[in-house]
C-alpha positions, 0 to 999 in steps of 0.5 A: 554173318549169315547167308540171309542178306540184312535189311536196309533198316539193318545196314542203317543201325549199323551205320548209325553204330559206326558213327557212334563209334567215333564219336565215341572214340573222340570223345576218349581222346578228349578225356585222355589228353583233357591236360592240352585244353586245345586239343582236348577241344579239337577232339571234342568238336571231332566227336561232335561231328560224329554225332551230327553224322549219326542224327543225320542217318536217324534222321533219313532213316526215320523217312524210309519206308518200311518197305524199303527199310525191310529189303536187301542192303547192299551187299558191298556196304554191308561187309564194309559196314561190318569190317569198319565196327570191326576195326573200331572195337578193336581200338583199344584206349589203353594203347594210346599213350601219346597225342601221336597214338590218337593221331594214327588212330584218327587218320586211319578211321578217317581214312577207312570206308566209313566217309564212304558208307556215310555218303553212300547211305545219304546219296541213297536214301535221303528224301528230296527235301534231304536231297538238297543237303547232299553237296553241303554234307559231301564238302563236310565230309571232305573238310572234317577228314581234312581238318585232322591235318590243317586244324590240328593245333599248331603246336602239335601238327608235327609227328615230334611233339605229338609223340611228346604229348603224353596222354593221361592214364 
C-alpha cells in the first residue's frame, strides 16, 4: 500500500471483492462435496448469501456521491479490508480434503473482520431509505455466522464425521 490514502469508492471495491470471495470460496465447497446433496445445499445457500451481501454494497455504493465516494476511507478498514483478501487468496481448494477442512475454513472467514467491515460500510454510507435496513442486515449477519453451527446438516454437525466426509478431487 501506498502512503496515498484509498478513496472510499476503493474501500467499497474492495469490500465488494471480500464478499465475492466468499461467495466464491462457498460456491467451491459446494462443487467439492456435490456427493453430500445436503451439504452441497447449505454451501450453496451460504454462497447465496454472499452474493446478496455484495449487491447490497453495489447497491449503497451506487447512492454515494461522487465526492464522498472520492475522500479518504478509513484507515482501519482499509487495512482490514486488505488483510481479509489477503487471508482469503490464501485459501487454497487443494487442501480441502475433508467436509472438517471446509468447516475450519468457514468459521474462521466468518469469524475474521469481514462481518465487521460488512456493517461498518452499510452503517456508514447507506442512505435514509437504506438506513431503515440496518437492524434486519445486523440480525442476517449474526444469524448467517450462526448458522455454520446450528444449520449445518445434522449428520455432519460433529468434528468425527465431518472429517469422514471426503471432499472430491
Amino acid at each position: 500500500m501506498t502512503n496515498n490514502p484509498e478513496s472510499v469508492g476503493k474501500l467499497f471495491e474492495h469490500a465488494i471483492e471480500l464478499e465475492r470471495a466468499a461467495q466464491s470460496l462457498y460456491s467451491q465447497f459446494e462443487n467439492k462435496f456435490s456427493n453430500y446433496p445436503d451439504v452441497a445445499l447449505f454451501w450453496k445457500k451460504y454462497a447465496l448469501e454472499e452474493d446478496g451481501h455484495a449487491a447490497y454494497l453495489e447497491r449503497i455504493g451506487s447512492e454515494v456521491e461522487q465526492s464522498r465516494l472520492s475522500s479518504p476511507a478509513d484507515k482501519g478498514m482499509v487495512q482490514k479490508v486488505h488483510r481479509c483478501l489477503r487471508d482469503a487468496a490464501q485459501i487454497k481448494m487443494e487442501k480441502i480434503k475433508t467436509l472438517e477442512d471446509a468447516y475450519q475454513v468457514a468459521t474462521e472467514l466468518e469469524n475474521s473482520e469481514t462481518n465487521a467491515i460488512f456493517e461498518f460500510m452499510i452503517v456508514n454510507f447507506s442512505t435514509d431509505e437504506l438506513a431503515k435496513s440496518h437492524q434486519f442486515l445486523r440480525t442476517q449477519l449474526s444469524t448467517h455466522i450462526a448458522r455454520l453451527e446450528n444449520d449445518f446438516p445434522g449428520q455432519y454437525k460433529s468434528k468425527l464425521a465431518r472429517q469422514q466426509a471426503f471432499a472430491l478431487k
